[in-house]
C-alpha positions in Angstrom: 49.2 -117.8 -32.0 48.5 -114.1 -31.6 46.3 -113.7 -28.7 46.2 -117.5 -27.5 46.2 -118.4 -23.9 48.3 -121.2 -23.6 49.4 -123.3 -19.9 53.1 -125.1 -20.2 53.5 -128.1 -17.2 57.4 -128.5 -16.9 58.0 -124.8 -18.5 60.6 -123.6 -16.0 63.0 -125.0 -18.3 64.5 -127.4 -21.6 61.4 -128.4 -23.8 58.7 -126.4 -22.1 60.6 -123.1 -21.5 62.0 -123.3 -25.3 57.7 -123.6 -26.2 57.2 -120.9 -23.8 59.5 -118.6 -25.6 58.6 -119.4 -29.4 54.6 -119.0 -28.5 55.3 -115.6 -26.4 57.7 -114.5 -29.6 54.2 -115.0 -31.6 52.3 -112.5 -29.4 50.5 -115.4 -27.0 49.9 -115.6 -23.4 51.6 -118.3 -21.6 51.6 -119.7 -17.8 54.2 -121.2 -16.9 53.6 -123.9 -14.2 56.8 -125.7 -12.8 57.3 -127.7 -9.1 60.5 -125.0 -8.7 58.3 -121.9 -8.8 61.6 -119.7 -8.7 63.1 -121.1 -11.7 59.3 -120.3 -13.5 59.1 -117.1 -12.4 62.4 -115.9 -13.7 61.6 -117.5 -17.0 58.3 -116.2 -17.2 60.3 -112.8 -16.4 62.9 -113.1 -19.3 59.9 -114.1 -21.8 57.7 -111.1 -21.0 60.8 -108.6 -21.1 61.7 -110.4 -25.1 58.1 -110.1 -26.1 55.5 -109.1 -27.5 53.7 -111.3 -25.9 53.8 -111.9 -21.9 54.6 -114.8 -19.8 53.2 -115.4 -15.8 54.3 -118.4 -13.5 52.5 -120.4 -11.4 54.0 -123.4 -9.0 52.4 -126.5 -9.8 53.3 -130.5 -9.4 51.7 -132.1 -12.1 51.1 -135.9 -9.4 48.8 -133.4 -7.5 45.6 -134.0 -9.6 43.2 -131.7 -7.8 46.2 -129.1 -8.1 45.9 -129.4 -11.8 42.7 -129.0 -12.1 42.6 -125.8 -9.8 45.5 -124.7 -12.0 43.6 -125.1 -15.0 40.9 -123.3 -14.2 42.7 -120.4 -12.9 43.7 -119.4 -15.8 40.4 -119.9 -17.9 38.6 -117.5 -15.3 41.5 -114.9 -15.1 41.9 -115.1 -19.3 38.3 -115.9 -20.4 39.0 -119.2 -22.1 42.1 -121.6 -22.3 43.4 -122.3 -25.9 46.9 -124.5 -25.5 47.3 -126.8 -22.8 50.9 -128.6 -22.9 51.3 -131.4 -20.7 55.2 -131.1 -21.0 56.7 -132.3 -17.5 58.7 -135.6 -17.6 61.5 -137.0 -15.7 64.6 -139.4 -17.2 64.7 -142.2 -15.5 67.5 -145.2 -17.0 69.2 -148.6 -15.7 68.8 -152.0 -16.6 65.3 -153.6 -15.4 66.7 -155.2 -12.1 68.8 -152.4 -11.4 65.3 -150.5 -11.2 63.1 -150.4 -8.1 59.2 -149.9 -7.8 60.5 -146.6 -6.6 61.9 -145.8 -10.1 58.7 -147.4 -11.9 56.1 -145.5 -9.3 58.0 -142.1 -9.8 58.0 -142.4 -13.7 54.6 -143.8 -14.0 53.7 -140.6 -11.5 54.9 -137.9 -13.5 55.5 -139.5 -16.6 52.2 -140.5 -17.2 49.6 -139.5 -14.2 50.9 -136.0 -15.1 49.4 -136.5 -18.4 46.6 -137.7 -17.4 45.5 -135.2 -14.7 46.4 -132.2 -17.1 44.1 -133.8 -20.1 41.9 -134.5 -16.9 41.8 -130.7 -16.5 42.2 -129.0 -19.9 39.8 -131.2 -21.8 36.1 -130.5 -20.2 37.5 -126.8 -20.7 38.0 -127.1 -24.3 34.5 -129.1 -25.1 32.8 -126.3 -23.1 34.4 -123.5 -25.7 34.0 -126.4 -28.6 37.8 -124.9 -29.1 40.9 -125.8 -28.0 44.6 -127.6 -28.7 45.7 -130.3 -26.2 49.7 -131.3 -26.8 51.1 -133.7 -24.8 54.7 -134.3 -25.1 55.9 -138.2 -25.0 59.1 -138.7 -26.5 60.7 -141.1 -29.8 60.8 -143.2 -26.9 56.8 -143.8 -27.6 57.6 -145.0 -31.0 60.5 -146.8 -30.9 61.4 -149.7 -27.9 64.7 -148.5 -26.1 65.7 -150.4 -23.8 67.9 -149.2 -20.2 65.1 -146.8 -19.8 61.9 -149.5 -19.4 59.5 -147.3 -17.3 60.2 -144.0 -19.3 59.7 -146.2 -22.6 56.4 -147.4 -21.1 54.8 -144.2 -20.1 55.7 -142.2 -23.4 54.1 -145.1 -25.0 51.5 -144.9 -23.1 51.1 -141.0 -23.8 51.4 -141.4 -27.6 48.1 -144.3 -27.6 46.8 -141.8 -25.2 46.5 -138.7 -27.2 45.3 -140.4 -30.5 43.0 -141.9 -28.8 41.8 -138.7 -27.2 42.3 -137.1 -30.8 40.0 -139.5 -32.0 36.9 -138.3 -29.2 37.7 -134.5 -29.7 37.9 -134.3 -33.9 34.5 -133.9 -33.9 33.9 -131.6 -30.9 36.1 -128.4 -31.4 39.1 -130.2 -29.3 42.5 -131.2 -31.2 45.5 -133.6 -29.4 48.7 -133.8 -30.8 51.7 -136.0 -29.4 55.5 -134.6 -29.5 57.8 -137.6 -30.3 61.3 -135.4 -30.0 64.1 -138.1 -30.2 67.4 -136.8 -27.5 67.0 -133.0 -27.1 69.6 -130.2 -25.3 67.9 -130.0 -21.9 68.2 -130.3 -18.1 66.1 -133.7 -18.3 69.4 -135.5 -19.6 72.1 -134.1 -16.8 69.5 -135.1 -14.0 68.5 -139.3 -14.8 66.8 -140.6 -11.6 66.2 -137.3 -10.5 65.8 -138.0 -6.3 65.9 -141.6 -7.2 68.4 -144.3 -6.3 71.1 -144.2 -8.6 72.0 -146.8 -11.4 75.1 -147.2 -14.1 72.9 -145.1 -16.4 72.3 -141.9 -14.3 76.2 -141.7 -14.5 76.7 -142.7 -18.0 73.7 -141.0 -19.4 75.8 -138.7 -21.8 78.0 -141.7 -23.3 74.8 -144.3 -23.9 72.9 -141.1 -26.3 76.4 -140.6 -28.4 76.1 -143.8 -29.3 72.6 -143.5 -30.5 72.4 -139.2 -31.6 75.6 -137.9 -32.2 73.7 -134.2 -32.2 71.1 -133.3 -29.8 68.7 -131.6 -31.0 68.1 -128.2 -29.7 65.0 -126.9 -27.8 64.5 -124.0 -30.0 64.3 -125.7 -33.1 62.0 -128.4 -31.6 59.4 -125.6 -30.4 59.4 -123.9 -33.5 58.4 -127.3 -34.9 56.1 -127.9 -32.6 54.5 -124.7 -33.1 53.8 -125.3 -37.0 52.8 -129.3 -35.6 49.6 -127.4 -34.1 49.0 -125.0 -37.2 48.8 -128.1 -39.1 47.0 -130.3 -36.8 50.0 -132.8 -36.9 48.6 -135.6 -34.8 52.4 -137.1 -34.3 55.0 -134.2 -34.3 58.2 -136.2 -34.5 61.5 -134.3 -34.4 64.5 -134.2 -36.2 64.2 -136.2 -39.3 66.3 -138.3 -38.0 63.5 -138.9 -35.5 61.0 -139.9 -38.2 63.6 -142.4 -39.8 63.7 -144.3 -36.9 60.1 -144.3 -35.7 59.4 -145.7 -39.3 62.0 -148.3 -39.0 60.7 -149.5 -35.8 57.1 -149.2 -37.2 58.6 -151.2 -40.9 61.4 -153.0 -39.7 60.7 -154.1 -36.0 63.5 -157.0 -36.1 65.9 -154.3 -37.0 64.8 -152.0 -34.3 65.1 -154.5 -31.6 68.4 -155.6 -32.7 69.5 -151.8 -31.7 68.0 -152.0 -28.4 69.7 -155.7 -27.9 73.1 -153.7 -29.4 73.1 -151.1 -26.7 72.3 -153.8 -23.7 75.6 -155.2 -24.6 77.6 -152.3 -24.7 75.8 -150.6 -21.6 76.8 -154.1 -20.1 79.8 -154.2 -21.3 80.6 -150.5 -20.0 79.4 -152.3 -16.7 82.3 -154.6 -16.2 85.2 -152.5 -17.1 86.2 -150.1 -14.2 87.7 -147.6 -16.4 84.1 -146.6 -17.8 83.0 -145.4 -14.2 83.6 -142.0 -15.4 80.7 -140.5 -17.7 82.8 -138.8 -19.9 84.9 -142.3 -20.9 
């Protein structure tokens, strides 16, 4: 990673900071682009100070195509050629399906997915032009598996997963590599802020209760971006993290009756938390 130039959507902070930090620690250049362009520029700060690599900030929102693509090329003209692109921004969004509105779905689908898509839009013709490159887009265990209380998120990471392999597939040949991070619940801001801006449902205020019951742990950013990091030395096309992670996206891939009966599991309790007045509290 010594020497790599490397752009990090959503890297003001949680998943993309944490990536941010581990590629800087291996002597790369990384630009951080984040909608809260304070919040990047004081990570980008911090990373540069730790070294030995060095960190800049840019404010970006990944729905603005054009805006992408400008970004992108930026940085190949300042740094000579573009080596990492992470299409990392995401936003939780939870609730039962009718509790949902097409607000909730257009938002997710925006940045969930259209974010995706407009940073591969921009990184890609990049990387065939240098014949060289690493495209990592990061979708979630929610790509593999079918939770449910979170439809639209579940959607677009699926959507991101058959995305990048299919991507992978047109770029093997041609210099360009695509990997997809499948992280099941990780330590970030992502999971304090469900519906972020969005009308509020039972699971933006229970958010913290529903993933005990699923991960006792979170998994913590660090950890995942050192694997991550040794996912793109080894060309993982899948980089699914904790084991516990790859467990279950094998059960759901081997044993999809059993994996459904876990989703169907936590409708009932998220509806049973529904009708008793003593779980309005997060923490009950």
């Amino acid at each position: 990673m010594n020497g790599k130039v490397a752009v990090i959507t959503g890297g003001a902070s949680g998943i993309g900071r944490a990536i941010g930090a581990e590629l800087v620690a291996h002597g790369a250049v990384v630009v951080l682009a984040d909608v809260n362009a304070e919040a990047a520029k004081l990570a980008a700060e911090q990373l540069t100070e730790a070294g030995p690599g060095r960190a800049q900030a840019i404010e970006l929102d990944v729905t603005d195509g054009p805006a992408v693509v400008e970004a992108y090329r930026a940085v190949r003209n300042e740094h000579g050629r573009l080596d990492l692109a992470f299409n990392n921004a995401g936003i939780g969004v939870g609730g039962l399906a009718e509790e949902l509105t097409l607000e909730h779905w257009d938002r997710t689908i925006d940045v969930n997915l259209r974010g995706v898509v407009h940073g591969v839009h921009a990184a890609y013709p990049i990387m065939l032009e240098q014949r060289d490159g690493h495209i990592v887009n990061t979708a979630s265990l929610a790509g593999l598996v079918m939770p449910a209380i979170m439809t639209p998120y579940t959607a677009t990471k699926h959507a991101v997963v058959a995305l990048s392999m299919a991507l992978r597939a047109e770029g093997a040949s041609r210099g360009v590599r695509v990997s997809a991070v499948c992280p099941s619940f990780v330590e970030t801001p992502l999971l304090e802020n469900i519906n972020p801006g969005l009308p509020p449902t039972r699971a933006s205020r229970q958010s913290r209760s529903q993933i005990r019951r699923l991960q006792r742990r979170l998994y913590q950013p660090d950890r995942l971006a050192r694997d991550v990091v040794r996912g793109i030395e080894r060309n993982r096309a899948l980089i699914i993290a904790p084991r516990q992670a790859r467990v279950m996206a094998w059960a759901a891939r081997h044993l999809p009756a059993a994996a459904r009966a876990v989703s169907r599991r936590e409708v009932g309790a998220y509806l049973r938390d529904r009708q008793n007045p003593m779980s309005e509290h997060p923490d009950v």
